[in-house]
C-alpha positions as CSV (number, residue, x, y, z in Angstrom):
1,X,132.3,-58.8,-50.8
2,X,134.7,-61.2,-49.5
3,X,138.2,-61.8,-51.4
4,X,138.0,-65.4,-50.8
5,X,136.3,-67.2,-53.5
6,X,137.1,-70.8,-51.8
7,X,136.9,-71.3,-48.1
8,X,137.7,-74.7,-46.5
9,X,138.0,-75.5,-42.9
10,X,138.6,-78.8,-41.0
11,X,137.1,-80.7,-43.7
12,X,136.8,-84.7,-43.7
13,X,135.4,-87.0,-45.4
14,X,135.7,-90.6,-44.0
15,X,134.4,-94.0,-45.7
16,X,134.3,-96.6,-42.6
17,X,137.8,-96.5,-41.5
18,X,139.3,-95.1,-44.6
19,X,140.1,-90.9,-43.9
20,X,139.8,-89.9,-47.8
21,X,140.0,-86.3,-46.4
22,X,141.3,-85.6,-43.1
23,X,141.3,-82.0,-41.9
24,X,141.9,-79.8,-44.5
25,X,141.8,-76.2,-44.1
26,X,142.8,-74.0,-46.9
27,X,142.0,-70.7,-48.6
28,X,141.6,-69.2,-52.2
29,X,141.5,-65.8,-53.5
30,X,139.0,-64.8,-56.3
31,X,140.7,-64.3,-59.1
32,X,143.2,-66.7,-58.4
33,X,144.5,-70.1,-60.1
34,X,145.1,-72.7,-57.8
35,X,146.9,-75.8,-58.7
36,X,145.9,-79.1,-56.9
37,X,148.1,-81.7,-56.8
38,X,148.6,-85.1,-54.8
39,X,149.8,-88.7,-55.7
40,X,146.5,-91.4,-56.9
41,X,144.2,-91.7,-54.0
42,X,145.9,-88.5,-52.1
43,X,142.0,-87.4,-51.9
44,X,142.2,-84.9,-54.4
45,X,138.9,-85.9,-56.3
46,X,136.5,-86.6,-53.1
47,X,137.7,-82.9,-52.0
48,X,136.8,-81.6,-55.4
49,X,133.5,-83.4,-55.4
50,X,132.8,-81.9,-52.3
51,X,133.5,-78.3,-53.1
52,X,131.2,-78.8,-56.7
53,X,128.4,-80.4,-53.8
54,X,128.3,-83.8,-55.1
55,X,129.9,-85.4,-52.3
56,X,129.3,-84.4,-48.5
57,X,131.6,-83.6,-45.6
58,X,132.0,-86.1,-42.8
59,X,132.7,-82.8,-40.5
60,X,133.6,-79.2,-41.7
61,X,132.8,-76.9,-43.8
62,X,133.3,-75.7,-47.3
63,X,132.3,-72.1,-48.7
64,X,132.0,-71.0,-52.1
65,X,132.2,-67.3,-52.5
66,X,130.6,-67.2,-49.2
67,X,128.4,-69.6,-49.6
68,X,127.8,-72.8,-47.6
69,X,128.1,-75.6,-49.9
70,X,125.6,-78.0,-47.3
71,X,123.2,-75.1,-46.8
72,X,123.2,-73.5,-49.9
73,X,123.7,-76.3,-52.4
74,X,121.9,-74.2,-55.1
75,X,123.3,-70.8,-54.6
76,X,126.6,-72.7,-54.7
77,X,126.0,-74.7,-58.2
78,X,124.9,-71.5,-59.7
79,X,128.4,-69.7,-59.0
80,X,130.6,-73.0,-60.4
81,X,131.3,-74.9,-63.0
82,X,132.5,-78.1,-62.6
83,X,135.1,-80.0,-65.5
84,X,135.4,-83.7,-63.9
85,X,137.9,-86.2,-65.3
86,X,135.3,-88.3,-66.8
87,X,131.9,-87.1,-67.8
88,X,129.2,-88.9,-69.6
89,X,127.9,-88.3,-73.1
90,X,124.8,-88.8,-75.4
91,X,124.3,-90.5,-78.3
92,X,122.7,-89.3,-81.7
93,X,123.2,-85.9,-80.4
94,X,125.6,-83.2,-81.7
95,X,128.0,-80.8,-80.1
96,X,125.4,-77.9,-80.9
97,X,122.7,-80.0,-79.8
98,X,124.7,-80.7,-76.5
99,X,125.8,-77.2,-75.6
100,X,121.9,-76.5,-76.3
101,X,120.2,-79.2,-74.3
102,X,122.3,-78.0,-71.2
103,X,121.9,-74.6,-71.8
104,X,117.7,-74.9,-71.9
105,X,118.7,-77.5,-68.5
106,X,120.1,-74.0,-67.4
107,X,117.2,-72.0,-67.8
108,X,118.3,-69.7,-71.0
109,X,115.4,-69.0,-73.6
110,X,115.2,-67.9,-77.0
111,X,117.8,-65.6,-78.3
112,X,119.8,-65.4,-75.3
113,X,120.0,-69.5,-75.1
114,X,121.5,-69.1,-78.8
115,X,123.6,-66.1,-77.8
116,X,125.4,-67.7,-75.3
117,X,125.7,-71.2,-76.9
118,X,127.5,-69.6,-79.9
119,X,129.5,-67.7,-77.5
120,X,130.8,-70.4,-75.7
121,X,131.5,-72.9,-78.5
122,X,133.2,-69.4,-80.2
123,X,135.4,-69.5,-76.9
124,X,136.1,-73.2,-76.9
125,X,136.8,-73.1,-80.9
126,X,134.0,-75.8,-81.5
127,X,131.7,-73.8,-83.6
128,X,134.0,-75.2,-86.9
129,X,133.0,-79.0,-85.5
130,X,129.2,-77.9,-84.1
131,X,127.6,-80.6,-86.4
132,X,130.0,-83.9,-84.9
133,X,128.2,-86.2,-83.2
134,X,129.4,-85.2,-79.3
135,X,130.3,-88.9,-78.4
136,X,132.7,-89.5,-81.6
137,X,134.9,-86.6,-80.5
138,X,138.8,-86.8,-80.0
139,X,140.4,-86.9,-76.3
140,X,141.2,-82.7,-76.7
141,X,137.9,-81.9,-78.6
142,X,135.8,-83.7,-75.7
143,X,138.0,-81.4,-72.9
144,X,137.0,-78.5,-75.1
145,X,133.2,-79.7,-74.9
146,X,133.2,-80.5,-70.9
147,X,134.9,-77.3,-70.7
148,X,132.4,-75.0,-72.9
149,X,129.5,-77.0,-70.6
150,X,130.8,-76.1,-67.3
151,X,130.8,-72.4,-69.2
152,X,127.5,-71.6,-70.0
153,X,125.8,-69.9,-67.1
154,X,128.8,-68.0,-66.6
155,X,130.4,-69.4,-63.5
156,X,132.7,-67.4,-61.2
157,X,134.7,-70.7,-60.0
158,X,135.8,-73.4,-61.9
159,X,136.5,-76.5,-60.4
160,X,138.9,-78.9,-62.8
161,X,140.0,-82.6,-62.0
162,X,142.5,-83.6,-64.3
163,X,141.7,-81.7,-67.5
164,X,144.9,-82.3,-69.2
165,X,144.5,-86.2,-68.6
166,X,145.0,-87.9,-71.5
167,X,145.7,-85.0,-73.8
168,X,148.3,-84.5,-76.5
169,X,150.8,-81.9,-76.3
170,X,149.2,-79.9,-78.9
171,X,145.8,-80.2,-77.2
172,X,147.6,-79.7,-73.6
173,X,149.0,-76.4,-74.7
174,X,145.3,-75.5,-76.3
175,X,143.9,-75.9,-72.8
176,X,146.8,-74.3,-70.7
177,X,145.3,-71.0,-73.4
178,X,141.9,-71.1,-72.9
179,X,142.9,-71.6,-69.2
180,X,144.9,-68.5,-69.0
181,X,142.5,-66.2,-71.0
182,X,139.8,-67.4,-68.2
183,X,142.0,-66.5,-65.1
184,X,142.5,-63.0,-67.0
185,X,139.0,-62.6,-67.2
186,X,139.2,-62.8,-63.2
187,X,137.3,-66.1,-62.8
188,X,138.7,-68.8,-59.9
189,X,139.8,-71.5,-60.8
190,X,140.8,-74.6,-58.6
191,X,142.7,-77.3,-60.9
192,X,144.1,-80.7,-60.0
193,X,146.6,-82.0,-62.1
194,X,150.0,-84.4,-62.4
195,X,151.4,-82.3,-64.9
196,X,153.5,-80.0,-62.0
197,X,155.3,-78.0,-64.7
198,X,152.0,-76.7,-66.7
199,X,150.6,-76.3,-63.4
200,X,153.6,-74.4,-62.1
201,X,153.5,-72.1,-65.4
202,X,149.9,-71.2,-64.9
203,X,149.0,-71.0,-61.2
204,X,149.3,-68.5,-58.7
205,X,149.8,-70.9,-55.7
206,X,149.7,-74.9,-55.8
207,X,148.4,-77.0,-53.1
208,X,149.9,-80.2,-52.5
209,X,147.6,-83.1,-50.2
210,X,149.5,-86.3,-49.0
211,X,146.9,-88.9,-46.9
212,X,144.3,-86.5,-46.4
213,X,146.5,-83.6,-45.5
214,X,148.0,-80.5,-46.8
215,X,151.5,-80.3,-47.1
216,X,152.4,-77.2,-48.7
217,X,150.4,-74.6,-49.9
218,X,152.2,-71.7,-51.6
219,X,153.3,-70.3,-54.8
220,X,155.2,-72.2,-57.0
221,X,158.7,-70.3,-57.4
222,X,159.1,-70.6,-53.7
223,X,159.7,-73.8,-54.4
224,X,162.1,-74.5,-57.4
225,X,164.6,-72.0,-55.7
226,X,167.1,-72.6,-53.0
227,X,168.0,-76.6,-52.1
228,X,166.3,-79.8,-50.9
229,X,165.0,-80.2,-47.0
230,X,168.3,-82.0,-46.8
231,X,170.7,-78.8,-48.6
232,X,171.0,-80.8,-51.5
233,X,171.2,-78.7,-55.2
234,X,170.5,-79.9,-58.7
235,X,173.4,-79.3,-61.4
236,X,173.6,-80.2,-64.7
237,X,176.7,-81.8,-66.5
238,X,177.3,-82.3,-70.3
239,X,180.4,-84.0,-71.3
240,X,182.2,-85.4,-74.3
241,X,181.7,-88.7,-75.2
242,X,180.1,-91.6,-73.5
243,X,177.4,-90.0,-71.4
244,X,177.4,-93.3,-68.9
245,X,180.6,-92.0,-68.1
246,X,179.4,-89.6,-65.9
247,X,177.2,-92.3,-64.3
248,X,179.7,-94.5,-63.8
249,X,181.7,-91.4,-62.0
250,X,179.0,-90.2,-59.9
251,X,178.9,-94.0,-58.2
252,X,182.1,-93.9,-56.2
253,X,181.9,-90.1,-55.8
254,X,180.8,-88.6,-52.6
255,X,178.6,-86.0,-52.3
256,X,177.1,-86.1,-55.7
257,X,174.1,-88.2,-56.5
258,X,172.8,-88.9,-60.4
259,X,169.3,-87.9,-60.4
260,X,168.7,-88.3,-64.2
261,X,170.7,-90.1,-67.0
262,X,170.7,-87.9,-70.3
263,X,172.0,-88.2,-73.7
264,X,174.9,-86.0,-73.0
265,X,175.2,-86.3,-69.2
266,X,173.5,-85.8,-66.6
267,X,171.2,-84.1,-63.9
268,X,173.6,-84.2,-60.4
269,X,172.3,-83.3,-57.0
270,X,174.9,-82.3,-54.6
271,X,174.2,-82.6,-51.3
272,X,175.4,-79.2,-50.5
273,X,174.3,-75.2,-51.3
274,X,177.5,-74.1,-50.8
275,X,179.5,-73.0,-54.1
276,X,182.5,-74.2,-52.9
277,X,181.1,-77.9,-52.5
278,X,180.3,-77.1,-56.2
279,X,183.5,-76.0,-57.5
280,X,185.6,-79.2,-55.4
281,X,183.0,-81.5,-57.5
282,X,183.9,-79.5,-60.9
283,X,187.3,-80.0,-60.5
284,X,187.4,-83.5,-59.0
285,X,185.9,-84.2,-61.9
286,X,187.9,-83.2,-64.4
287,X,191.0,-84.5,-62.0
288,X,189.1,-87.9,-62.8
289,X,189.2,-87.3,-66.7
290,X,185.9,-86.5,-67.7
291,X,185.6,-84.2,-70.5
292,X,183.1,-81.9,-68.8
293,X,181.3,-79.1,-71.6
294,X,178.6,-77.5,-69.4
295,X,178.2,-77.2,-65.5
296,X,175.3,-75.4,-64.4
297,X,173.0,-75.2,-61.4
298,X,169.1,-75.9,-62.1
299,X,166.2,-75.2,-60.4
300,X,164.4,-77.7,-58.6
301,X,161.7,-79.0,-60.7
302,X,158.0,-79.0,-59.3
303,X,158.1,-83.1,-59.4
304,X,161.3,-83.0,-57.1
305,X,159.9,-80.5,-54.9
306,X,156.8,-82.6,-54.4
307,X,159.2,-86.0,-54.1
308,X,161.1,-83.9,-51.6
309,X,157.9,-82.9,-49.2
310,X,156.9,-86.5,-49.2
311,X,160.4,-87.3,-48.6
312,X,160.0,-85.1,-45.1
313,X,156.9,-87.0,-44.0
314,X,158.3,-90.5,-44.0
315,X,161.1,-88.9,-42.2
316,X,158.8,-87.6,-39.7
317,X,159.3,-84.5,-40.3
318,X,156.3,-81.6,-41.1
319,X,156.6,-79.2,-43.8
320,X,155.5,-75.7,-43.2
321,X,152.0,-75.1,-45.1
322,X,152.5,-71.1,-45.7
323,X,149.3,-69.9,-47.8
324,X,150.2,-67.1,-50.4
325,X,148.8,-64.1,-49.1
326,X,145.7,-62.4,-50.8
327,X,146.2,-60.5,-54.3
328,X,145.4,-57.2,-52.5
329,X,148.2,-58.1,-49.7
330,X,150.7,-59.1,-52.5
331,X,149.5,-55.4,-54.0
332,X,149.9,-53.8,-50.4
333,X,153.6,-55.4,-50.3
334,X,154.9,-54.1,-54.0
335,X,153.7,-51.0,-53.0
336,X,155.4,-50.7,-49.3
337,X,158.6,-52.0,-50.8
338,X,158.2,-49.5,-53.8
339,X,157.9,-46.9,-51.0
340,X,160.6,-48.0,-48.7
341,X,163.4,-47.7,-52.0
């Protein structure tokens, strides 16, 4: 058995003169969560719909745990389930009624149709609400329900656009849960998202698409470490009194940027990784009078890191797409550095 549950290679899908998807090639390991992420109209959602057969490829091809998803198309829907941003619904029906009608559409019978109806509304914490009508349900509830429906036959990959969409925190951090226990269970799962930082918390690599094209594929801590394509590093500054006046300094100050104005400072970049740049701008500033409580270097954010890539490409300049290696070759590498100590 192959350790690649996803397998895509020089895929494109074009629509006239419009190149939705243009190219791709990417990898990833069963077992794995991968985070997709891209700007509105990056082609995040025509890849997706290809991958879960419900789109085609211009040229290319796409393999689900081995399978082609062109000449296979059945093998394929049998081995994913597929959570889209938007899904229809039926009136006069209830969740129980729901879950039911899809598992029978399934091809479960009798006692095991029931069995695994109760088990996945037990798993999606919908057996309390089984009796609501499905299409008078709340933003999370109706996540929990597309969620528990892309379940029910058990699928190895799960495919995910924009699950969180629209959510509130409380139902965000539900999902990011059920989520987790599913990638513990050692299912794929392929999400797409513009919430970096749950992404960055819950997948092993993230995939970022700009135009068509990958731009970076790898995992996320790779990313908020070390400085900006341009040396730049991110510090932040809480000082005494009027937090503009840290604004206000930054403006005539070289080397220092404001990224974000906060209550009690700031968030500075400065264009340098050296500590000594750091320590000049420290000082400088309290030469200048500001009353400076807290100075401390931050990690790059998974938004800033993304800004940043784009950032590249309208320089002209290409990012390095590095794929993660494989779980067993992350394994292979504890072990030899274990060894080598």
């Amino acid at each position: 058995m192959s350790d690649i549950a996803i397998r895509v290679k020089n895929l494109k899908r074009h629509f006239g003169a419009l190149k939705a998807v243009d190219d791709l090639s990417f990898e990833v390991p069963r077992g794995s969560v991968c985070g997709f992420v891209g700007a509105n109209g990056a082609g995040k959602t025509t890849t997706m719909r290809i991958l879960a057969t419900l789109d085609y490829a211009t040229s290319g091809t796409v393999e689900i745990c081995g399978h082609n998803v062109i000449n296979a198309p059945t093998q394929v829907r049998s081995l994913i389930g597929w959570m889209p941003d938007d899904f229809g619904n039926y009136e006069n029906m209830t969740i129980l009624e729901y879950l039911d009608f899809y598992a029978r559409a399934l091809g479960y019978q009798g006692q095991e149709r029931m069995m695994r109806v109760q088990e996945v509304m037990e798993f999606a914490d919908l057996l309390d609400i089984s009796d609501r009508m499905s299409n008078k349900l709340s933003k999370g509830m109706t996540q929990r329900l597309c969620l528990g429906r892309s379940l029910l036959h058990d699928p190895e990959v799960l495919i995910m656009d924009e699950p969180a969409a629209g959510l509130d925190p409380k139902a965000r951090v539900e999902l990011k849960n059920l989520i987790r226990i599913l990638a513990e269970e050692g299912k794929t799962i392929f999400i797409s998202s513009h919430i970096l930082s749950e992404l960055g918390e819950m997948c092993d690599s993230l995939l970022f698409i700009n135009g068509g094209r990958i731009v970076h594929h790898g995992d996320a801590e790779s990313l908020k470490h070390g400085s900006d394509h341009a040396g730049g590093v991110f510090y932040d500054v809480q000082v005494v009194g009027e937090a503009r006046a840290l604004a206000d300094w930054a403006v005539t100050s070289p080397y220092v940027e404001l990224v974000d104005e906060r209550k009690r400072g700031g968030r500075i970049r400065i264009d340098s990784n050296e500590p000594e740049q750091a320590a000049k701008v420290l000082s400088r500033m309290i030469k200048d009078g500001l009353q400076v409580v807290e100075f401390h270097k931050e990690q790059r954010n998974l938004e800033d890191a993304f800004i940043d890539i784009l950032g590249q490409i309208d320089e002209g300049q290409v990012p390095q797409v590095s794929p993660p290696p494989l779980p067993n070759q992350r394994a292979k590498e504890t072990a030899n550095v274990e060894v080598n100590q």
